[in-house]
DOTI-292371 format. One record per residue (C-alpha): x, y, z. Coordinates in steps of 0.05 Angstrom, whole numbers, plus 5000, padded with zeros to 4 digits. Example, Ala and Ser with C-alpha at 12.3 -4.5 7.8 and 13.67 -1.06 7.14 Angstrom:
REM DOTI-292371
((5246; 4910; 5156)) ((5273; 4979; 5143)) 
REM end
This chain:
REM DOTI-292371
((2067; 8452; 1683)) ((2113; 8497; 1714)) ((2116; 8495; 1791)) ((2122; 8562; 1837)) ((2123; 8571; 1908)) ((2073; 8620; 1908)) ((2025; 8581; 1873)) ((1975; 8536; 1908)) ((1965; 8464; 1889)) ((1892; 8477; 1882)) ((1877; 8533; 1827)) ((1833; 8587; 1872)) ((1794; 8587; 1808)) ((1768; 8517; 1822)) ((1739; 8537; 1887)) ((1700; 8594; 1858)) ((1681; 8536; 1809)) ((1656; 8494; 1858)) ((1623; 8552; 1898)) ((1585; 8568; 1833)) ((1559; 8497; 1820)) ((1531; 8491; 1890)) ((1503; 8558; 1893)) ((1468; 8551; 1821)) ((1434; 8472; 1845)) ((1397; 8513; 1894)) ((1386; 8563; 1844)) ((1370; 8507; 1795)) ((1332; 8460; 1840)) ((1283; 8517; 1876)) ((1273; 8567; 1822)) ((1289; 8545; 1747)) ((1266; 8472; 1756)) ((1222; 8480; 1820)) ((1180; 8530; 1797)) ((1140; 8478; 1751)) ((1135; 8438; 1822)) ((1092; 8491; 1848)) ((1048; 8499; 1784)) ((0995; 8446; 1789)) ((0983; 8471; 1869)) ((0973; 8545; 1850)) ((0930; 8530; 1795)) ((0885; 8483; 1840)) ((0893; 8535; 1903)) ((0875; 8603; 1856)) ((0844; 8575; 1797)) ((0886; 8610; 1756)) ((0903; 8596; 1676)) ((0963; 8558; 1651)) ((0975; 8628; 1612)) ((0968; 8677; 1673)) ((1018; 8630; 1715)) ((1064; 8632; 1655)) ((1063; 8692; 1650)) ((1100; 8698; 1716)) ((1157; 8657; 1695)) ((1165; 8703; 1631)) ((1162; 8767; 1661)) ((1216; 8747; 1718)) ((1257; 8741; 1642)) ((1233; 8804; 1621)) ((1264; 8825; 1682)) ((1328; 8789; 1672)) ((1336; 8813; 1602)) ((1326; 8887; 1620)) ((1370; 8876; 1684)) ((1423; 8845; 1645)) ((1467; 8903; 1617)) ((1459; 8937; 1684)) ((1473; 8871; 1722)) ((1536; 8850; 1672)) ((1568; 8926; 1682)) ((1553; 8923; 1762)) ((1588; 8849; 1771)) ((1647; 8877; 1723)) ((1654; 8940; 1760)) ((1641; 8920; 1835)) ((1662; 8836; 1834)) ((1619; 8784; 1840)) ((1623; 8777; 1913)) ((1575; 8831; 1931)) ((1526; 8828; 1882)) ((1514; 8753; 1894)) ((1510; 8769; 1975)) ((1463; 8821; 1953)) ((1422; 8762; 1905)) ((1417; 8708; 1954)) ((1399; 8756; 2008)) ((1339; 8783; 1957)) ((1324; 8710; 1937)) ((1310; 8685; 2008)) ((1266; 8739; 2027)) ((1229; 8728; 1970)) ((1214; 8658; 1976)) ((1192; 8676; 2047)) ((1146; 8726; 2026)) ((1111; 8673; 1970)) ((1080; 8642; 2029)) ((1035; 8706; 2041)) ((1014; 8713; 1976)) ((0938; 8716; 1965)) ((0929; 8734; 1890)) ((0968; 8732; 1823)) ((0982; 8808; 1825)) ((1022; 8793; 1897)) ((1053; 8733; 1862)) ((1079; 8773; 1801)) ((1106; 8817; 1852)) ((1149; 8785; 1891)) ((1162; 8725; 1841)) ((1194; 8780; 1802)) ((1221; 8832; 1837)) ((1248; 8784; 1897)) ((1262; 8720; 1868)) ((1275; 8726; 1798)) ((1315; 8782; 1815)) ((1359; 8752; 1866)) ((1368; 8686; 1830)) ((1381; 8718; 1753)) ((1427; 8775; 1783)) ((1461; 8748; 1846)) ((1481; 8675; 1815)) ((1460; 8666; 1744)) ((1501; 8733; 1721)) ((1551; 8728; 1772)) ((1585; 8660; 1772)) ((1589; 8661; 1700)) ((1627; 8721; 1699)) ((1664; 8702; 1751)) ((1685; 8634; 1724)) ((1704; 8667; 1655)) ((1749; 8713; 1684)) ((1785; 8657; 1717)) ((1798; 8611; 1656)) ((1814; 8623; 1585)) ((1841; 8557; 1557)) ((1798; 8516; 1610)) ((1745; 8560; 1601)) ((1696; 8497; 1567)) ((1701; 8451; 1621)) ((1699; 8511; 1678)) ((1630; 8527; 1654)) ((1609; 8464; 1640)) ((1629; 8445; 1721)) ((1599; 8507; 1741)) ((1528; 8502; 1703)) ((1524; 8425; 1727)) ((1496; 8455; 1799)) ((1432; 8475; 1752)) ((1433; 8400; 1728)) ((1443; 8378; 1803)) ((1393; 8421; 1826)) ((1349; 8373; 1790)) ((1347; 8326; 1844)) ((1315; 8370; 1901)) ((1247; 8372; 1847)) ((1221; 8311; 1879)) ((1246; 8337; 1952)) ((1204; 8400; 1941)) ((1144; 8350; 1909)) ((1148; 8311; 1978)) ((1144; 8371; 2020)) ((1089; 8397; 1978)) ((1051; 8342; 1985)) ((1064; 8326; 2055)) ((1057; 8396; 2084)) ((1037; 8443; 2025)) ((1063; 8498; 1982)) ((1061; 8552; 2032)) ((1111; 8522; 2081)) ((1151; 8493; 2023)) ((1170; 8564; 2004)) ((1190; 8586; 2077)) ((1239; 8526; 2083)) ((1270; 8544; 2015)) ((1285; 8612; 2035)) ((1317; 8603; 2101)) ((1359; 8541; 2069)) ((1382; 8596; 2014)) ((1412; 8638; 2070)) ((1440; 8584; 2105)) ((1477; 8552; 2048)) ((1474; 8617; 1995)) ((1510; 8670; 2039)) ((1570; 8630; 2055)) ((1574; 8618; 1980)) ((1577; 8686; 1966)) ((1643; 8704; 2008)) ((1685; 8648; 1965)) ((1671; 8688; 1903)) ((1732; 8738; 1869)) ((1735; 8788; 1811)) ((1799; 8773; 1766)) ((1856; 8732; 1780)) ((1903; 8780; 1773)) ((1872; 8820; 1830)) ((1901; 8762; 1876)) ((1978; 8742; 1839)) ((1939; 8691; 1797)) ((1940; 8687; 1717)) ((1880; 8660; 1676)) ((1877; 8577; 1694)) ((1928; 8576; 1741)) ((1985; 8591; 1699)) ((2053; 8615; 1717)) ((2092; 8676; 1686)) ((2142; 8617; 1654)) ((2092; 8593; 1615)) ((2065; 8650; 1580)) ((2143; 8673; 1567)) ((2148; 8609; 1533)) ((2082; 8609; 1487)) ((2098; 8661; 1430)) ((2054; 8712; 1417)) ((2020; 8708; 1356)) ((2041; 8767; 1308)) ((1975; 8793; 1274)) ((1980; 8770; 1201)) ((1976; 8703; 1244)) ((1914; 8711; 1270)) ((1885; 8731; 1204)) ((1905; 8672; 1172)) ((1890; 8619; 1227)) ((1829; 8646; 1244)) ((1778; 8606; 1217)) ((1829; 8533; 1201)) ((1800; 8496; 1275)) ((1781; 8521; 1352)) ((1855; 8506; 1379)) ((1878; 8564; 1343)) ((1825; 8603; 1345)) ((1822; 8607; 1420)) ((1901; 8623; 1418)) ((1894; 8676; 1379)) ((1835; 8710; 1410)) ((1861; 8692; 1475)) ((1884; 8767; 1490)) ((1824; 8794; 1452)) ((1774; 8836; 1494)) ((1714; 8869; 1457)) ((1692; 8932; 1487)) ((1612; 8931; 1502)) ((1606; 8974; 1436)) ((1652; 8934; 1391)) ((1609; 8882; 1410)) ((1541; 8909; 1389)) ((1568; 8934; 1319)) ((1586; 8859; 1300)) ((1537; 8820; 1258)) ((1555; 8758; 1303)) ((1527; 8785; 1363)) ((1457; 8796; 1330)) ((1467; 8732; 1302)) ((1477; 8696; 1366)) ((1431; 8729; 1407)) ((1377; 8707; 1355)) ((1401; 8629; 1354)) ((1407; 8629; 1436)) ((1342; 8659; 1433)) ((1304; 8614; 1393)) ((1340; 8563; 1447)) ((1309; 8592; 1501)) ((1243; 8598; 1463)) ((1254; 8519; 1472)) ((1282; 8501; 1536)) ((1246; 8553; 1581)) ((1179; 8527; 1556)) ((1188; 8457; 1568)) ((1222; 8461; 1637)) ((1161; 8506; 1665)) ((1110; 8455; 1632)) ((1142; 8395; 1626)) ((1105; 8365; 1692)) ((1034; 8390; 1667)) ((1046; 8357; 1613)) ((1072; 8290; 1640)) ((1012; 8298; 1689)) ((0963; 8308; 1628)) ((0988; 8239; 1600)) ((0977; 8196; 1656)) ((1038; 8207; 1700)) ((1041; 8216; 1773)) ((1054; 8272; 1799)) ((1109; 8249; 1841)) ((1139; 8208; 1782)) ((1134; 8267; 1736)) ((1177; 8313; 1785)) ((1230; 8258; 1782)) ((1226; 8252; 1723)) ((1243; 8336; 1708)) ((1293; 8321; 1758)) ((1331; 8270; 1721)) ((1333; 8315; 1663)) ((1377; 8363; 1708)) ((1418; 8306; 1726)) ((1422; 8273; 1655)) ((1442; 8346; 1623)) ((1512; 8344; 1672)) ((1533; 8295; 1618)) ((1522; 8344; 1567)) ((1553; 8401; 1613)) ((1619; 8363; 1624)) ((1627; 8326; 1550)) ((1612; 8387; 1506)) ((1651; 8431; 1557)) ((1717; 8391; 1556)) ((1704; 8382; 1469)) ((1692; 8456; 1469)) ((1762; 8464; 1496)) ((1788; 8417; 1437)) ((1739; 8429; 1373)) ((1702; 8476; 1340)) ((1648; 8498; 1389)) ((1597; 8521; 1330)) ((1589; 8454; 1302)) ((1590; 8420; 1384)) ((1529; 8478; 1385)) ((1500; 8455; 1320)) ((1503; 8385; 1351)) ((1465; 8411; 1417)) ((1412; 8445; 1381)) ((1399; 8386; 1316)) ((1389; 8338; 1379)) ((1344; 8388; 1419)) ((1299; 8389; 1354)) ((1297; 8318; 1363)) ((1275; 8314; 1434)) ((1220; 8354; 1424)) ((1190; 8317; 1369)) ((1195; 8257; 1410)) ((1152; 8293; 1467)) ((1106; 8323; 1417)) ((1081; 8249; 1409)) ((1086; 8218; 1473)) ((1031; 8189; 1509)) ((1051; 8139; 1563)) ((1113; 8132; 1612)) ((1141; 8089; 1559)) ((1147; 8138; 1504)) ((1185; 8192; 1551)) ((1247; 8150; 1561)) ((1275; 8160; 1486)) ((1264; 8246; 1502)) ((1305; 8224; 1570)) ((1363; 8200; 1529)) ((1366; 8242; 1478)) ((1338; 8320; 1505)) ((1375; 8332; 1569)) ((1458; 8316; 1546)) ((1434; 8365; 1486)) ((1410; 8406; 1540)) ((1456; 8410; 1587)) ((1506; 8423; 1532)) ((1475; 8478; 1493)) ((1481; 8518; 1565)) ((1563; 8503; 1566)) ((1575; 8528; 1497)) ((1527; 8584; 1497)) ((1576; 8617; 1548)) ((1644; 8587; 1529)) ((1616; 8618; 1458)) ((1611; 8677; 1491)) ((1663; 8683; 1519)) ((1716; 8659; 1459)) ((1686; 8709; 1412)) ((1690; 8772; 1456)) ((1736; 8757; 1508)) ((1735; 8763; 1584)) ((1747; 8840; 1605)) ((1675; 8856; 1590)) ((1640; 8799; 1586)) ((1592; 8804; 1643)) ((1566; 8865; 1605)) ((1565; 8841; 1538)) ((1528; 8782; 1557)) ((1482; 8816; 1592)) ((1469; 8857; 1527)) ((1461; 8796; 1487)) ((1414; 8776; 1536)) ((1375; 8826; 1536)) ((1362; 8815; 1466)) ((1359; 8749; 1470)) ((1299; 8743; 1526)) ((1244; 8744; 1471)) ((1264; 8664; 1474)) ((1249; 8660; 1552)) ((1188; 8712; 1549)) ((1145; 8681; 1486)) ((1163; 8609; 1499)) ((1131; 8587; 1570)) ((1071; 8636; 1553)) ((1063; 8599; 1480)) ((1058; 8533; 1512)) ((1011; 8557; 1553)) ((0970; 8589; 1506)) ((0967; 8534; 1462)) ((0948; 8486; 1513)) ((0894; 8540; 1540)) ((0861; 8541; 1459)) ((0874; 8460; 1435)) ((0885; 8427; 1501)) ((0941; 8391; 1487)) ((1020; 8414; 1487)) ((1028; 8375; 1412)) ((1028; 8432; 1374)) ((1080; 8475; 1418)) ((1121; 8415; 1421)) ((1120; 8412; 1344)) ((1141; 8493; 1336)) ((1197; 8484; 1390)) ((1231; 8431; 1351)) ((1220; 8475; 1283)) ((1247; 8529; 1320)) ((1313; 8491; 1348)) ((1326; 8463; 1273)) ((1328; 8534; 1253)) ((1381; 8555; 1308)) ((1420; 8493; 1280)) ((1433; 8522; 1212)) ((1441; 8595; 1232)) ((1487; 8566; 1284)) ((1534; 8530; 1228)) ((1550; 8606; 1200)) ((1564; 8636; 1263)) ((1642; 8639; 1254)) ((1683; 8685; 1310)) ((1698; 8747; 1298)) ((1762; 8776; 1280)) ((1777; 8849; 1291)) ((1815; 8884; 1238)) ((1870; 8925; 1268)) ((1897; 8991; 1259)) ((1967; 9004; 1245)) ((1984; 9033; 1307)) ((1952; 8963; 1334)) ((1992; 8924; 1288)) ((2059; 8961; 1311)) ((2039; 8951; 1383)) ((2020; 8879; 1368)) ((1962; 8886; 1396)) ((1906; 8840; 1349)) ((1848; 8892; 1368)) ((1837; 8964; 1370)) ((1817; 9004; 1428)) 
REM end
């Protein structure tokens, strides 16, 4: 690599990297994975239905999905900096309130509006944005760093299952929130918009390089387009789709449909995984480790698929993801001792862990980076019928057969499906105009 002066030795994009993978294991650990920590308590404390408490879960992502275009545009238009101050802030006051809760309505409330909210808006939406504006070429294993923090989060479950035990839920939820604040708001000032903003170019290149790389002329990218991922990420690598570009490709139906049946999936067994371990025989103490170590396992996924999504074709590394997902939950579907868990260990949470890496890097390689906090906040939008249906099916299932079996069975029928629609999913290509093609310019504006 070329060396200049003014260039650090440490890529600022790597500290907004790292800031990102802390902030999202606290994000991870406390809300997406520690919200199935506080299930068993509330039901035994309120009485309450596996489907009513659910129901919580999925209307923070009805939430998310409706907040996502308006999120995307806001973290695009103002940076991420403020609107993840703004999200942690938000986040820690509403874990605080939790512990004054007295009925489900109250629950829904600030569950939703304070820490779904925070959490979905302020560091879900924002470091991913922020980390694909930084990278292009390194964009796979960027993500795949970044998204570990969820993975890492995995190993406060058991934390929070000690202090729940040892001193209940209530308090639990006050030490969360001040610990967001301490550690969340400091977080928040590392974060930057685009590296040119700051003298930087996309993964810490210099202006020598990109001199030296030729430009590929637009016939080019026609006819390499679809031959392996190395030159399809060159040639898309200055393509930006506006937000309605975007919506009037087939591909972006398509996807949100096969990243929605993933969430159908993974949302459902994260919330009930513990219930369901519990239901079985398990501790309660081993099944919290035991969601925990899926966390940790899927950082294997993040980091392997990420750096092979920066090599091969990152449909088929999806394809891969979702076949072994399918697998996992088949496994589960027939579990019934300790014993019979470890083969879902080794198999569900790399596939996990990956299908998150690629779902953005996918993202972001098909529509580029100038609007893709908006775009994906589109796609998620549509795609939130996953997160909404899934932890309420379980639920309901279990509610009506008592047992998760037959959920289990549908998720991994559901998964397969994503496979094949995933294996047609090919990038899009923009046709240009002529004025484009004398501008060299490989999309119209």
């Amino acid at each position: 690599m070329a060396k200049n002066k003014n260039n650090p030795k440490i890529f600022y994009g790597w500290w907004i990297v790292l800031a990102s993978t802390i902030a999202r294991a606290f994000s991870g650990g406390f809300f997406y994975y520690g919200f199935s920590a506080f299930f068993m308590p509330l039901v035994r404390e309120f009485g309450w239905s596996r489907t009513a408490l659910s129901g919580a879960f999925s209307l923070s992502r009805i939430e998310g999905g409706l907040l996502g275009p308006i999120g995307g545009f806001l973290v695009d238009k103002l940076g991420p900096r403020k609107i993840m101050f703004f999200g942690i802030t938000l986040m820690g006051a509403g874990f605080i309130l939790l512990s004054r809760i007295d009925s489900l309505i109250a629950f829904y409330l600030v569950f939703v509006l304070c820490v779904s909210v925070g959490s979905t808006v302020g560091i879900h939406r924002t470091t991913i944005v922020a980390i694909a504006n930084w990278f292009i070429n390194k964009r796979g294993i960027a993500i795949g760093i970044g998204t570990s923090g969820i993975g890492l989060g995995g190993m406060l479950v058991p934390i929070l299952a000690w202090l729940i035990v040892q001193y209940g839920w209530r308090p639990t939820t006050v030490i969360i929130g001040l610990s967001i604040w301490i550690i969340g708001i400091p977080l928040s000032l590392v974060m930057r918009h685009r590296p040119e903003q700051y003298g930087y170019l996309a993964d810490g290149e210099v202006k020598e390089e990109i001199v030296m790389r030729r430009e590929p002329e637009v016939d080019e990218v026609e006819h390499h387009s679809f031959t392996n991922s190395a030159k399809v990420r060159i040639s898309n690598s200055n393509i930006d789709f506006t937000p309605r570009q975007a919506l009037r490709t087939t591909i972006f139906w398509l996807l949100a449909l096969i990243f929605g049946l993933r969430q159908f999936v993974v949302s459902a067994i994260v919330i009930h995984q513990i219930p369901f371990l519990i239901g079985i025989g398990i501790s309660p103490e081993l099944a919290a480790a035991m969601l925990g170590s899926i966390g940790i396992i899927s950082i294997v996924g993040r980091l392997v698929f990420g750096r092979l999504g920066d090599i091969l074709e990152k449909r088929h590394l999806m394809a891969i993801c979702l076949g072994l997902t399918a697998l996992g939950c088949l496994i589960l579907a027939n579990a019934q001792t300790c014993w019979h868990v470890i083969p879902f260990l080794v198999i569900y949470p790399p596939a996990y862990g990956g299908g998150m890496t690629l779902m953005n890097a996918i993202r972001g390689e098909y529509f580029g980076r100038q609007y893709f906090g908006t775009i994906s906040g589109f796609m998620d939008l549509v795609q939130m019928f996953g997160i909404v249906f899934g932890t309420v099916f379980a639920g309901w299932i279990f509610d009506v057969t008592g047992s998760y079996r037959l959920a289990f069975v549908s998720f991994a029928i559901a998964a397969a499906a994503a496979m094949m629609l995933m294996l047609i999913a090919r990038c899009p290509v923009p046709t240009p105009c002529e004025s484009c093609i004398r501008e060299r310019s490989s999309i119209c504006h």
